[in-house]
PyMOL Python script that loads the backbone (N, CA, C, O; Angstrom):
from pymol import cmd

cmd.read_pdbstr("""\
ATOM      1  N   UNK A   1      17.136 -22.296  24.510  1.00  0.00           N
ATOM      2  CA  UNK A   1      17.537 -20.909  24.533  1.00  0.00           C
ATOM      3  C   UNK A   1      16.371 -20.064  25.059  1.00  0.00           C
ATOM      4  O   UNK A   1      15.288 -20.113  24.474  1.00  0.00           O
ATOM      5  N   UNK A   2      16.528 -19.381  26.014  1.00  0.00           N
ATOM      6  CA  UNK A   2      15.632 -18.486  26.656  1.00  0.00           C
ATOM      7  C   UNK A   2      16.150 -16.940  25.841  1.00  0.00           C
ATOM      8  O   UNK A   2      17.159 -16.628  25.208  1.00  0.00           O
ATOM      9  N   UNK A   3      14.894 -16.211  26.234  1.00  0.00           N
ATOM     10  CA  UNK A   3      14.978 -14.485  25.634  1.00  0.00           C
ATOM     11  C   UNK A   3      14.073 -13.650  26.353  1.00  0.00           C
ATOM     12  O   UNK A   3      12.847 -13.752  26.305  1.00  0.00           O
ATOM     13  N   UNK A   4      14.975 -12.489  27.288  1.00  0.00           N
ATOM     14  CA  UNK A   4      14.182 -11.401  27.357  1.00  0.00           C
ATOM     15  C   UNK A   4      13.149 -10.678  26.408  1.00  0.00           C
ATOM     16  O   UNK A   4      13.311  -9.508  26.062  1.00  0.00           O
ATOM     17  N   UNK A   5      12.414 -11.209  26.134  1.00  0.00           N
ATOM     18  CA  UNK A   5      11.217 -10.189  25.155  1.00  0.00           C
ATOM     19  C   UNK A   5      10.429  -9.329  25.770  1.00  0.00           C
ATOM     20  O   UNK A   5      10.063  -9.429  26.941  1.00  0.00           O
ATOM     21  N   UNK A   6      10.006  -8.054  24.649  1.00  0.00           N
ATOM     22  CA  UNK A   6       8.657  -7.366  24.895  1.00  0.00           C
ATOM     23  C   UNK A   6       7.625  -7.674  23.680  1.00  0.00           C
ATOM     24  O   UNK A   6       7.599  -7.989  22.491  1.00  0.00           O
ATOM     25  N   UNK A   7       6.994  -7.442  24.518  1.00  0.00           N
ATOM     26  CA  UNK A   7       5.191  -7.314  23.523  1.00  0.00           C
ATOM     27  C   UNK A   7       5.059  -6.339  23.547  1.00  0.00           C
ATOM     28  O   UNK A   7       5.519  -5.617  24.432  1.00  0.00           O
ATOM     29  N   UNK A   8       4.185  -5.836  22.310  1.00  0.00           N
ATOM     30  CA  UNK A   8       3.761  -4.641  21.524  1.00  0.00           C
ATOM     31  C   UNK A   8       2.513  -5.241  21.315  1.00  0.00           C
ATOM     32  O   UNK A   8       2.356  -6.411  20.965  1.00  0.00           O
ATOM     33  N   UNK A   9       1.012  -3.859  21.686  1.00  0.00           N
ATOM     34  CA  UNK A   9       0.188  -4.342  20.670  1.00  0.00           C
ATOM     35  C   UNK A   9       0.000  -3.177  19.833  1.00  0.00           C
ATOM     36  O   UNK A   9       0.229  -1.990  20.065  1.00  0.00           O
ATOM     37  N   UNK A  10      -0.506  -3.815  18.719  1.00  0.00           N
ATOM     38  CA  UNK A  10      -0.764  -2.298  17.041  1.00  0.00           C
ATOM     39  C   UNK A  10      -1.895  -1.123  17.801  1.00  0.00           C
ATOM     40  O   UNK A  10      -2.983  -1.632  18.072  1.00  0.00           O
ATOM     41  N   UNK A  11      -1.826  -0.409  17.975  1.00  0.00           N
ATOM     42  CA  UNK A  11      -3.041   0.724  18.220  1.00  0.00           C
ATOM     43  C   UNK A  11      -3.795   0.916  17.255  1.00  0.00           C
ATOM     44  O   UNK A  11      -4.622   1.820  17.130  1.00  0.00           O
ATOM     45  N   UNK A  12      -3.473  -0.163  16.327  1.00  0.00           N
ATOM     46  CA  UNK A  12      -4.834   0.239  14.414  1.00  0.00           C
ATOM     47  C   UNK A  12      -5.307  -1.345  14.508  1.00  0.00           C
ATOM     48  O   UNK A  12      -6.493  -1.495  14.213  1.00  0.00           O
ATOM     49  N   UNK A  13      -4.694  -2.389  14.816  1.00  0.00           N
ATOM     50  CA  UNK A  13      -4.920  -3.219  13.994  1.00  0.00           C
ATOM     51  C   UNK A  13      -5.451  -4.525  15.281  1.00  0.00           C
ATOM     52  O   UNK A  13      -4.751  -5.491  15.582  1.00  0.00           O
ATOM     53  N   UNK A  14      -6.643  -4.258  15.792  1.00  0.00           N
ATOM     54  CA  UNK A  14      -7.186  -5.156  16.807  1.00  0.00           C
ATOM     55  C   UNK A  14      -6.030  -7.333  16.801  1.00  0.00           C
ATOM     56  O   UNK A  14      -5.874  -8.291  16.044  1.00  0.00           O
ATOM     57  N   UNK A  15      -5.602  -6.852  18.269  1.00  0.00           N
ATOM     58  CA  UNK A  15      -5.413  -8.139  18.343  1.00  0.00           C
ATOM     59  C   UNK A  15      -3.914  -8.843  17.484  1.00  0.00           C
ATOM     60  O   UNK A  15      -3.471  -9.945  17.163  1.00  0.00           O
ATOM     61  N   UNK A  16      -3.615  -7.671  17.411  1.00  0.00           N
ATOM     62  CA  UNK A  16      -1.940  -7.803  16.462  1.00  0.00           C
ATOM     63  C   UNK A  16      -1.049  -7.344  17.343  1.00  0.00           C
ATOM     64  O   UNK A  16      -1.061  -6.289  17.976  1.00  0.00           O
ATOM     65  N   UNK A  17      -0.341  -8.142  17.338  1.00  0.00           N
ATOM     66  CA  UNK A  17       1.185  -8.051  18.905  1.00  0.00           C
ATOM     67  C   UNK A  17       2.458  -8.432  18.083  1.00  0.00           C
ATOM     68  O   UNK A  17       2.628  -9.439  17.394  1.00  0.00           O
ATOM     69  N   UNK A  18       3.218  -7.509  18.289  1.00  0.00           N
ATOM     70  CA  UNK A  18       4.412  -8.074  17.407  1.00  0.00           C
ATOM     71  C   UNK A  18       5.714  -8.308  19.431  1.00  0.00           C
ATOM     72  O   UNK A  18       5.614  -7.713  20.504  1.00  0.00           O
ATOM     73  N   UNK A  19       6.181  -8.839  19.206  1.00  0.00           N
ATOM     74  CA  UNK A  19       7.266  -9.752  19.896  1.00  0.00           C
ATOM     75  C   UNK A  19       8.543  -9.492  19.461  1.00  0.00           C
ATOM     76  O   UNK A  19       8.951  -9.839  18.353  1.00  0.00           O
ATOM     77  N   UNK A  20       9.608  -8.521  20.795  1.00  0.00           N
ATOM     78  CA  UNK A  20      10.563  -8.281  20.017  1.00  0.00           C
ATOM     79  C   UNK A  20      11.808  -8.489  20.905  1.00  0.00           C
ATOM     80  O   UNK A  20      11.251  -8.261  21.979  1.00  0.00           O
ATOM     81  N   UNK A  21      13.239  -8.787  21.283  1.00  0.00           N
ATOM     82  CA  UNK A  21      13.869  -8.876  21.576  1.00  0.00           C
ATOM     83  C   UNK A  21      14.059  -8.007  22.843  1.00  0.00           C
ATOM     84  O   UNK A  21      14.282  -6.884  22.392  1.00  0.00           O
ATOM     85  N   UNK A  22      14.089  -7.942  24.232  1.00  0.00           N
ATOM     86  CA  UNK A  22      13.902  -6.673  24.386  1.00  0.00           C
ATOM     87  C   UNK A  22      15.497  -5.248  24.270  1.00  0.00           C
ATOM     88  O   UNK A  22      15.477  -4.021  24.183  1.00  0.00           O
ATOM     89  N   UNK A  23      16.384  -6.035  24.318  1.00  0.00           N
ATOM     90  CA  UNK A  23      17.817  -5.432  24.363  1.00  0.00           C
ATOM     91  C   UNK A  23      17.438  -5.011  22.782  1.00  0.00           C
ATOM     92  O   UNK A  23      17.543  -3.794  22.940  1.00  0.00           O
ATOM     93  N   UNK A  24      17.215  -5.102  21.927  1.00  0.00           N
ATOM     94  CA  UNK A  24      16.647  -4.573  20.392  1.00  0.00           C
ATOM     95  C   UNK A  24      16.144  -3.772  20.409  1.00  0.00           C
ATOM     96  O   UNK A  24      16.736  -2.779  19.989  1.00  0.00           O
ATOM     97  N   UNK A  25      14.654  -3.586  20.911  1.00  0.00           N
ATOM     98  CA  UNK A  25      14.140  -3.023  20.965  1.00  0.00           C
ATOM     99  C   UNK A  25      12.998  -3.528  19.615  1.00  0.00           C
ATOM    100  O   UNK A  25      12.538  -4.641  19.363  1.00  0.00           O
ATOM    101  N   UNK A  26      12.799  -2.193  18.922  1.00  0.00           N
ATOM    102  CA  UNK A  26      12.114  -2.413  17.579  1.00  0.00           C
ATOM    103  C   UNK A  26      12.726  -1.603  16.578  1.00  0.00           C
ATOM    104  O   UNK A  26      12.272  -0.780  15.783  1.00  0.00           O
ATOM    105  N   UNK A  27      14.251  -2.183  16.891  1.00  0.00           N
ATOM    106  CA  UNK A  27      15.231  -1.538  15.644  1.00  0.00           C
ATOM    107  C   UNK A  27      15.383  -2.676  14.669  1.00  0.00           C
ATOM    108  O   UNK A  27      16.025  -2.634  13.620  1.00  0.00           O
ATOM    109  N   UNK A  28      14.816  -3.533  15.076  1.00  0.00           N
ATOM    110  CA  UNK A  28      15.010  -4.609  13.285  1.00  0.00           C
ATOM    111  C   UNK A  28      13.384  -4.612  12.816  1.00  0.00           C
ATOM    112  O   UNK A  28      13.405  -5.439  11.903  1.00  0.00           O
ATOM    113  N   UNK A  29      12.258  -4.234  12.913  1.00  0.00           N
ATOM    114  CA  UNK A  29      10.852  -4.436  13.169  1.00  0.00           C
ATOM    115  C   UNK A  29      11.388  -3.449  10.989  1.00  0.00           C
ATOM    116  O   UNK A  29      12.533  -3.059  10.756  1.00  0.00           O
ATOM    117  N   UNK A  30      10.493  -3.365  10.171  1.00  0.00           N
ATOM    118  CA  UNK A  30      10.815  -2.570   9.290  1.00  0.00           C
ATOM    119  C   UNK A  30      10.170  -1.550   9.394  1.00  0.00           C
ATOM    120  O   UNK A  30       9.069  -1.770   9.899  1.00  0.00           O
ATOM    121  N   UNK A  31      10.364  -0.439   9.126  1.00  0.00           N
ATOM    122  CA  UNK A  31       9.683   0.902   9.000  1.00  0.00           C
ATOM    123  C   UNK A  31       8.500   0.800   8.325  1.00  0.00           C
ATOM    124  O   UNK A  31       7.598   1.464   8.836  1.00  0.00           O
ATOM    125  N   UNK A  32       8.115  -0.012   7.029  1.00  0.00           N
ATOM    126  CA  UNK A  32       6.474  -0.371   6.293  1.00  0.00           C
ATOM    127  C   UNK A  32       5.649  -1.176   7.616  1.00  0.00           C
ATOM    128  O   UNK A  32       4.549  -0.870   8.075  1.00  0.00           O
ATOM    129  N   UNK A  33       6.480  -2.198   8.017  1.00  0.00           N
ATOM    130  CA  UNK A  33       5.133  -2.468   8.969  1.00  0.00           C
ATOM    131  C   UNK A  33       4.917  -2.116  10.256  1.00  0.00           C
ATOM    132  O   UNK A  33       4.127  -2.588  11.074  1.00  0.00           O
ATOM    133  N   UNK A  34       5.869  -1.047  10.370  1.00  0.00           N
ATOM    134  CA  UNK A  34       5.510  -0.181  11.660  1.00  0.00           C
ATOM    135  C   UNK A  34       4.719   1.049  11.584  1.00  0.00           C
ATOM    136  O   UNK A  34       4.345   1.612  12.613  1.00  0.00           O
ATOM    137  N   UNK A  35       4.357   1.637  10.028  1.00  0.00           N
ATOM    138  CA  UNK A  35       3.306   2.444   9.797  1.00  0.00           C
ATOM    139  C   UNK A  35       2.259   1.800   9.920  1.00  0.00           C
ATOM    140  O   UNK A  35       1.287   2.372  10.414  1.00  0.00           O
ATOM    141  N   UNK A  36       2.152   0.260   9.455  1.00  0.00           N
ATOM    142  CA  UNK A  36       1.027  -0.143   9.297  1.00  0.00           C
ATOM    143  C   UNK A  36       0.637  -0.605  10.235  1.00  0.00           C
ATOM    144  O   UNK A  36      -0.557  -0.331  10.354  1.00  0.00           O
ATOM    145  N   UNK A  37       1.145  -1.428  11.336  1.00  0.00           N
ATOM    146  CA  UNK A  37       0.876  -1.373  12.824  1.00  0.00           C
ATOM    147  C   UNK A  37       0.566  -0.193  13.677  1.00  0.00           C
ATOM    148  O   UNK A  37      -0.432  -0.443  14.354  1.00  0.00           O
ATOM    149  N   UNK A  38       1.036   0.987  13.902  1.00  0.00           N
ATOM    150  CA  UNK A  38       0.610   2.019  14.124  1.00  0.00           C
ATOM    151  C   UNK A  38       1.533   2.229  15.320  1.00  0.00           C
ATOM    152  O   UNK A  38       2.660   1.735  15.340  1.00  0.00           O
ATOM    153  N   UNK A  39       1.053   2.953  16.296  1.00  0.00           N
ATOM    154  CA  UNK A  39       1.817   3.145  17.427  1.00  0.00           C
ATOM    155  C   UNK A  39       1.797   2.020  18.340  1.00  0.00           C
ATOM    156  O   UNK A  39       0.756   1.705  18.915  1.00  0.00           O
ATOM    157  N   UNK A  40       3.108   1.270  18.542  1.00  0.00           N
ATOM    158  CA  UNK A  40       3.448   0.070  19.458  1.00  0.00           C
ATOM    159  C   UNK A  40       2.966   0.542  21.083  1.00  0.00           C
ATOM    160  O   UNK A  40       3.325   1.386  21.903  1.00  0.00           O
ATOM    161  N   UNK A  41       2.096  -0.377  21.010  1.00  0.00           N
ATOM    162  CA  UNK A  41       1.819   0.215  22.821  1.00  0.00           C
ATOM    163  C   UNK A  41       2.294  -1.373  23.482  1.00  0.00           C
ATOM    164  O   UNK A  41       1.912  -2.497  23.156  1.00  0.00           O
ATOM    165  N   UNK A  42       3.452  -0.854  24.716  1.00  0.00           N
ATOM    166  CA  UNK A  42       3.970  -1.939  25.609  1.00  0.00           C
ATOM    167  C   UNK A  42       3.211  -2.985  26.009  1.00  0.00           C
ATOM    168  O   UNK A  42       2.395  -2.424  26.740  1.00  0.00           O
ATOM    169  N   UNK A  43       2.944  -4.134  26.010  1.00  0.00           N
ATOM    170  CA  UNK A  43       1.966  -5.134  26.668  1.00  0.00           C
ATOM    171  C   UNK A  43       2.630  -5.766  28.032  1.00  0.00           C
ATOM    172  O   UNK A  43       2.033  -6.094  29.058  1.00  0.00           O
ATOM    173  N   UNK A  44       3.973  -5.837  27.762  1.00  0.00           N
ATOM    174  CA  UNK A  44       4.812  -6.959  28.635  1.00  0.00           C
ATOM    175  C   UNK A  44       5.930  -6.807  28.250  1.00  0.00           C
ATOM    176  O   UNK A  44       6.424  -6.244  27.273  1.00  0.00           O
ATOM    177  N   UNK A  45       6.618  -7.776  29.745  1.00  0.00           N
ATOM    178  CA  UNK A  45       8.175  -8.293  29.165  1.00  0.00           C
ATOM    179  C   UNK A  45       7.808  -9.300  29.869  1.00  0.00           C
ATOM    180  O   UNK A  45       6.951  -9.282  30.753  1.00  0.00           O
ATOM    181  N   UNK A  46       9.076 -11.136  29.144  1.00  0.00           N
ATOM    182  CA  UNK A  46       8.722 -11.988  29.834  1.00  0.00           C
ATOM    183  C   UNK A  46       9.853 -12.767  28.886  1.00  0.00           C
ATOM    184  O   UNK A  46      10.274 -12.710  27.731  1.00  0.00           O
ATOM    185  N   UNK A  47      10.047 -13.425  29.937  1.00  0.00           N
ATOM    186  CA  UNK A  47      11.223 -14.508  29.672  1.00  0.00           C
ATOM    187  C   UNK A  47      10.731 -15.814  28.913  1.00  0.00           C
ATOM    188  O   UNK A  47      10.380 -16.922  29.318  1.00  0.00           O
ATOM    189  N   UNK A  48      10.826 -15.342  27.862  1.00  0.00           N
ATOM    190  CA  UNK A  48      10.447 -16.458  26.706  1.00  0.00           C
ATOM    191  C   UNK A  48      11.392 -17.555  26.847  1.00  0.00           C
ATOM    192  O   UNK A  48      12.583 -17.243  26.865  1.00  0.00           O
ATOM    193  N   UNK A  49      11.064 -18.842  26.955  1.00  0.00           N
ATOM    194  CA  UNK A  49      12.144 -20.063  26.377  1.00  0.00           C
ATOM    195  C   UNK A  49      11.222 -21.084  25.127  1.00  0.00           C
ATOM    196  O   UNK A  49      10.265 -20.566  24.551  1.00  0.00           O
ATOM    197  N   UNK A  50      11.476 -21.977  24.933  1.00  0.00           N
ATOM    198  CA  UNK A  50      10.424 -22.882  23.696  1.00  0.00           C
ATOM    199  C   UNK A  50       9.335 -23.467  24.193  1.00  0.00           C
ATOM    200  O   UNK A  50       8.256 -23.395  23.604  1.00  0.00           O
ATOM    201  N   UNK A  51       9.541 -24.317  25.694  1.00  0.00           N
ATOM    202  CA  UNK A  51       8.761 -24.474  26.531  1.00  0.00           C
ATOM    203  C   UNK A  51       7.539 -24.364  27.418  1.00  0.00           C
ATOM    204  O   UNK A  51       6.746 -25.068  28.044  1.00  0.00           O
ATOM    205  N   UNK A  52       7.945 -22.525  27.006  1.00  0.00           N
ATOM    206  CA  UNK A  52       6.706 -21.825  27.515  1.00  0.00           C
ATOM    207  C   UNK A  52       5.002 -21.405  26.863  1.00  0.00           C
ATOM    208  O   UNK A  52       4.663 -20.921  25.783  1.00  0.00           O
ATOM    209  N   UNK A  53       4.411 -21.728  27.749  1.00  0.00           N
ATOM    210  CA  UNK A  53       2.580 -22.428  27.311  1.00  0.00           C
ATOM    211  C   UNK A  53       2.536 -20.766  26.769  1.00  0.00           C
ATOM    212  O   UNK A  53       2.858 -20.012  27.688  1.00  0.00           O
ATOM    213  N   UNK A  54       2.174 -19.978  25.355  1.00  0.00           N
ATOM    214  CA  UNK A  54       1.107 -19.057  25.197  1.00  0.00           C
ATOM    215  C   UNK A  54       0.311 -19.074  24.389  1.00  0.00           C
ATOM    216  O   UNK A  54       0.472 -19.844  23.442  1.00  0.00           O
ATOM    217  N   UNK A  55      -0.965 -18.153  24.458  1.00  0.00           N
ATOM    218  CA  UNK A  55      -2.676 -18.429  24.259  1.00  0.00           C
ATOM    219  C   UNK A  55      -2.515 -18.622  22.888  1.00  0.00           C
ATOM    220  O   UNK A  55      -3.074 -19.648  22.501  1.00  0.00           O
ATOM    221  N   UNK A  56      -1.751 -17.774  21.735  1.00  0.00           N
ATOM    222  CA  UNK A  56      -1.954 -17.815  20.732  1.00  0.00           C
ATOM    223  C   UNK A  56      -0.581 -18.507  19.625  1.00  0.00           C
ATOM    224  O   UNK A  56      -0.927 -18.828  18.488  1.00  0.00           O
ATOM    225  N   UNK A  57       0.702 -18.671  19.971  1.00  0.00           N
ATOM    226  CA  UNK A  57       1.758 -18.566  19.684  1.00  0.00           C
ATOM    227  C   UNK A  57       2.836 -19.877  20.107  1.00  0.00           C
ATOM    228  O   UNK A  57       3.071 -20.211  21.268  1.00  0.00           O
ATOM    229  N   UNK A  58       3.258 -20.344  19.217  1.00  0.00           N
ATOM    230  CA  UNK A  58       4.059 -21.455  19.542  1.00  0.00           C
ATOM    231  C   UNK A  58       5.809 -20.912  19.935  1.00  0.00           C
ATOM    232  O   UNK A  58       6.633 -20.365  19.203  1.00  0.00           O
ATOM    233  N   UNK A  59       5.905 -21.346  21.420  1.00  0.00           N
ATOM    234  CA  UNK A  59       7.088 -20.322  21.816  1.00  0.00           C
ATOM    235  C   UNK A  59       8.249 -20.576  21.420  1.00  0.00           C
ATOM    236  O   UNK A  59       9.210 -19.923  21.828  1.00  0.00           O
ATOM    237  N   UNK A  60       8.360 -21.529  20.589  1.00  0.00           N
ATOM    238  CA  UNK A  60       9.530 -21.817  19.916  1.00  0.00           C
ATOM    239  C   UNK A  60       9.428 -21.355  18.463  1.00  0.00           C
ATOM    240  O   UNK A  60      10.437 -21.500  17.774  1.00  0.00           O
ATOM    241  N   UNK A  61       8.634 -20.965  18.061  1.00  0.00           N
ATOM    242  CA  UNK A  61       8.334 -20.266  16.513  1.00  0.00           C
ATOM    243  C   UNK A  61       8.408 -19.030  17.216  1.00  0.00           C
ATOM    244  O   UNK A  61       9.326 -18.492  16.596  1.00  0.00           O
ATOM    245  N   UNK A  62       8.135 -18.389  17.906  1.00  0.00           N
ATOM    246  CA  UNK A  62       8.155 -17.205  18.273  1.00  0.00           C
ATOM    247  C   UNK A  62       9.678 -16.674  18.389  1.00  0.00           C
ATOM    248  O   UNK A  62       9.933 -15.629  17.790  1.00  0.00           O
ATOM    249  N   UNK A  63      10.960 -17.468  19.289  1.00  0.00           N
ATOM    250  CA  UNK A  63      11.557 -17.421  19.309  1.00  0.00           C
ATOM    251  C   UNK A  63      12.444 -17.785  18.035  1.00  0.00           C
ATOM    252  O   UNK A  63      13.536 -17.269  17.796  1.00  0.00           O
ATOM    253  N   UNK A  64      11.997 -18.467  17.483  1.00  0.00           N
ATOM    254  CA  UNK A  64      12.673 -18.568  16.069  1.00  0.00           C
ATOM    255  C   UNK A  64      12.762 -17.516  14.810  1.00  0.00           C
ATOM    256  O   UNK A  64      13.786 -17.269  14.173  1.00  0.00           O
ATOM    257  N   UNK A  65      11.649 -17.033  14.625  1.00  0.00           N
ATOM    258  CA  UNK A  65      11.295 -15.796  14.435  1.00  0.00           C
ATOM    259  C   UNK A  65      12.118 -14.961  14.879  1.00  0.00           C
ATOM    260  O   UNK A  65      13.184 -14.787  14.287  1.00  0.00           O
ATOM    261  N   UNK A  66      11.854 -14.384  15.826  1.00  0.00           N
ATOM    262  CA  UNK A  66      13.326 -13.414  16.577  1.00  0.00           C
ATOM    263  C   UNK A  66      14.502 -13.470  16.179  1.00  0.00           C
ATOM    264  O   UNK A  66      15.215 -12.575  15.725  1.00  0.00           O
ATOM    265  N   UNK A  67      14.762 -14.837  16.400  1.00  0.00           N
ATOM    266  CA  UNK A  67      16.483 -15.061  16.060  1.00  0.00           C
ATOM    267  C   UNK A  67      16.315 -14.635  14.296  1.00  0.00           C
ATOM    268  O   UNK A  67      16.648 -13.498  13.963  1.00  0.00           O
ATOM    269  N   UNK A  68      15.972 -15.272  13.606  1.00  0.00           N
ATOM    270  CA  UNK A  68      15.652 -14.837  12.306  1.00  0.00           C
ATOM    271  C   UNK A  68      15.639 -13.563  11.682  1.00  0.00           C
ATOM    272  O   UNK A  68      16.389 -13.255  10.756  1.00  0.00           O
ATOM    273  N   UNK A  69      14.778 -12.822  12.193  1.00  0.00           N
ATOM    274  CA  UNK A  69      14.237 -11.660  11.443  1.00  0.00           C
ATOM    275  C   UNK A  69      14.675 -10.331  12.493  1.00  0.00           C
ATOM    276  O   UNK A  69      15.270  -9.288  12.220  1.00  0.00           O
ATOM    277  N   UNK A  70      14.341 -10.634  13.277  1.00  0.00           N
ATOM    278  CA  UNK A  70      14.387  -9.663  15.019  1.00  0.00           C
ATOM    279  C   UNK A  70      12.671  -9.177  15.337  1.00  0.00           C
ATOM    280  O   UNK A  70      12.360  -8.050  15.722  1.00  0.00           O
ATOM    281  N   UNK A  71      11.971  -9.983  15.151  1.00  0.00           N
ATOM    282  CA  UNK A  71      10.331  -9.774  15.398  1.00  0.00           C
ATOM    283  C   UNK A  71       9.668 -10.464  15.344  1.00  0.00           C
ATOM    284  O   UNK A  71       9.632 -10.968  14.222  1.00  0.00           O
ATOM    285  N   UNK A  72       8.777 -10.987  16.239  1.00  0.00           N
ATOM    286  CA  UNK A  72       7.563 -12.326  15.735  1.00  0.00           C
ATOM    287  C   UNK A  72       6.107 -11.199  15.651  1.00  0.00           C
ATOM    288  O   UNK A  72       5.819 -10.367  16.511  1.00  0.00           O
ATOM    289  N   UNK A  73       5.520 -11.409  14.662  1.00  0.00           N
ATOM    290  CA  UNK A  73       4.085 -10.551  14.158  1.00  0.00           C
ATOM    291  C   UNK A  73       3.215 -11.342  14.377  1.00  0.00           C
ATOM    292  O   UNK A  73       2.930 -12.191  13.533  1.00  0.00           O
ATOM    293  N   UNK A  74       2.582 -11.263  15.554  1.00  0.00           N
ATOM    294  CA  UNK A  74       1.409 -12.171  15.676  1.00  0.00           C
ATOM    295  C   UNK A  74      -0.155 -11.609  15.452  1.00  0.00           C
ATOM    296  O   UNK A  74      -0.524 -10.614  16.075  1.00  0.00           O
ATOM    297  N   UNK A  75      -1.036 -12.296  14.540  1.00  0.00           N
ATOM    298  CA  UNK A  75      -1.923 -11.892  13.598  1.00  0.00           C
ATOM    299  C   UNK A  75      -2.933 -12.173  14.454  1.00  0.00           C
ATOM    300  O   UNK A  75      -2.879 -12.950  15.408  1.00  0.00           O
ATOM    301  N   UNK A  76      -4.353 -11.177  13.901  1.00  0.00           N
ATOM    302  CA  UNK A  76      -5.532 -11.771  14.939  1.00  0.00           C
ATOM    303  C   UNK A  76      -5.685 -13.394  14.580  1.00  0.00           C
ATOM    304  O   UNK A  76      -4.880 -14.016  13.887  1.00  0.00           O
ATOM    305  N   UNK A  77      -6.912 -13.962  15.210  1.00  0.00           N
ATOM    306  CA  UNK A  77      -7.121 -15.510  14.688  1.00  0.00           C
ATOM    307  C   UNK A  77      -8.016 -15.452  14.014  1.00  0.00           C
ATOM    308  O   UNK A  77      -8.828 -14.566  14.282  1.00  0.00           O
ATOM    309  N   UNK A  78      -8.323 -16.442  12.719  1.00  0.00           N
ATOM    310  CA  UNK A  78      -8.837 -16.555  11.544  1.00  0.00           C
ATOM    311  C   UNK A  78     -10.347 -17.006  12.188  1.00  0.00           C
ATOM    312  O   UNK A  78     -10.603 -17.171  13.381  1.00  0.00           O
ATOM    313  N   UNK A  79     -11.235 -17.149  11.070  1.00  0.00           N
ATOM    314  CA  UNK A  79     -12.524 -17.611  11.477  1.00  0.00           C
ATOM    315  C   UNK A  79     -12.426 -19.108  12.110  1.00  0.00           C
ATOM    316  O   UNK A  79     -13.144 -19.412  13.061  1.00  0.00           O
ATOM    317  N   UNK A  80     -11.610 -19.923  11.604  1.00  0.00           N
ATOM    318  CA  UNK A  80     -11.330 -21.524  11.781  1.00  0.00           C
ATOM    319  C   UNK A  80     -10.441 -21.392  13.305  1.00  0.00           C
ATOM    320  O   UNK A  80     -10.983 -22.077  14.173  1.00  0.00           O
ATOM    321  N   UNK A  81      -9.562 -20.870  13.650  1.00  0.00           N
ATOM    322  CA  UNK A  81      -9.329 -20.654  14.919  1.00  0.00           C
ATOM    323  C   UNK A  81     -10.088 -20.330  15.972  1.00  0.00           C
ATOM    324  O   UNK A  81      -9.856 -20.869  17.055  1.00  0.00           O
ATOM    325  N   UNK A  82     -11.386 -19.156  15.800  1.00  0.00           N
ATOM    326  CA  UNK A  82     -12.027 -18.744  16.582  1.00  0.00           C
ATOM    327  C   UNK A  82     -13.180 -19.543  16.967  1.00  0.00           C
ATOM    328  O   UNK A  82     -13.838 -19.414  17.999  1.00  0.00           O
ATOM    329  N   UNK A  83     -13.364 -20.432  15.972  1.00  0.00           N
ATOM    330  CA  UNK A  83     -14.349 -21.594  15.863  1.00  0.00           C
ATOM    331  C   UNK A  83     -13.735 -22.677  16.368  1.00  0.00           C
ATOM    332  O   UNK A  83     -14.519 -23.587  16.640  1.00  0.00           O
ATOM    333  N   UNK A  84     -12.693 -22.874  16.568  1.00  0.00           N
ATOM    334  CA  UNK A  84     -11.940 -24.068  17.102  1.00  0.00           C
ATOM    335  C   UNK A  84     -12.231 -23.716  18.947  1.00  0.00           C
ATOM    336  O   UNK A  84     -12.762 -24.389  19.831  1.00  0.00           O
ATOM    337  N   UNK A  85     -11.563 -22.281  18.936  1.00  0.00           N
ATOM    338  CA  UNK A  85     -11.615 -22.340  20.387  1.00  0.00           C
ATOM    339  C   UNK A  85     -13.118 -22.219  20.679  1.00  0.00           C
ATOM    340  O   UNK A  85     -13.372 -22.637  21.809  1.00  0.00           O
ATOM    341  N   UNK A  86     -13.799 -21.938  20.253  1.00  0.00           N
ATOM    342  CA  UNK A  86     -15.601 -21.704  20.809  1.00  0.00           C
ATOM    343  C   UNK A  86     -15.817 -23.102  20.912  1.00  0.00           C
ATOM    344  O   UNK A  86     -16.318 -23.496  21.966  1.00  0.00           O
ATOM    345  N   UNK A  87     -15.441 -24.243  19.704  1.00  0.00           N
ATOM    346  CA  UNK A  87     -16.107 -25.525  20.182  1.00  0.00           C
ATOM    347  C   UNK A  87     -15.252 -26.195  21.682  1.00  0.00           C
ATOM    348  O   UNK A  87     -15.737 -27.024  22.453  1.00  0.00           O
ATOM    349  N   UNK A  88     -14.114 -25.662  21.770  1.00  0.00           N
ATOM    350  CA  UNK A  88     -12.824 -26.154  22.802  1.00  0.00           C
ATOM    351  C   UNK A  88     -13.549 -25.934  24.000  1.00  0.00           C
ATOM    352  O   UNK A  88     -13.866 -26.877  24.725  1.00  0.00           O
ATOM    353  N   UNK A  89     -13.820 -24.814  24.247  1.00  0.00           N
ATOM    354  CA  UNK A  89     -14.801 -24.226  25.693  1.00  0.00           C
ATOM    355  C   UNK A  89     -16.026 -24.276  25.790  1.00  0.00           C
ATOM    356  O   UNK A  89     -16.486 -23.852  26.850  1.00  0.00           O
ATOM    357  N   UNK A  90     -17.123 -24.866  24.615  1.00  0.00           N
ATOM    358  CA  UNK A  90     -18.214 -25.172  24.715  1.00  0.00           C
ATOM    359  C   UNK A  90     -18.531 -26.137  25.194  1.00  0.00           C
ATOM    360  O   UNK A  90     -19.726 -26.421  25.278  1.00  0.00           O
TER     361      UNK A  90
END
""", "prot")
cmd.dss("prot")
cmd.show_as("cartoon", "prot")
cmd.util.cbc("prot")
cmd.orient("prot")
């Protein structure tokens, strides 16, 4: 299953992208974590399927998510992630 999506990133919260349907919009997103994200600024649109390679996000959890809830919230990366990729490219 493929999906028109957009990306959002938080204008408060470094490195936080929420992922949303784009025919939706961010009418299922909840009103608490859209204060707390702050103002959604556009990143993209892009034809998500499960298949597809991205940097931080497994595109079939992403898309699963969606179908689910109507939003994937993608979080900065933890210390053990950021240390994973530093030894990956070192």
């Amino acid at each position: 299953m493929k999906r028109l999506c957009e990306i959002f990133r938080s204008s408060r919260k470094p490195e936080t992208y929420l992922y949303v349907d784009r025919a939706r919009g961010l009418e299922d997103v909840p009103e608490e974590l859209l204060q707390q994200f702050g103002e959604p600024v556009p990143v993209m649109v892009l034809l998500l399927g499960p298949d597809r390679k991205l940097a931080r996000a497994n595109a079939a959890d992403v898309l699963a998510k969606i179908e689910q809830q109507g939003f994937y919230l993608q979080m900065p990366p933890t210390e053990a992630e950021l240390l994973r990729r530093e030894r990956a490219d070192g």
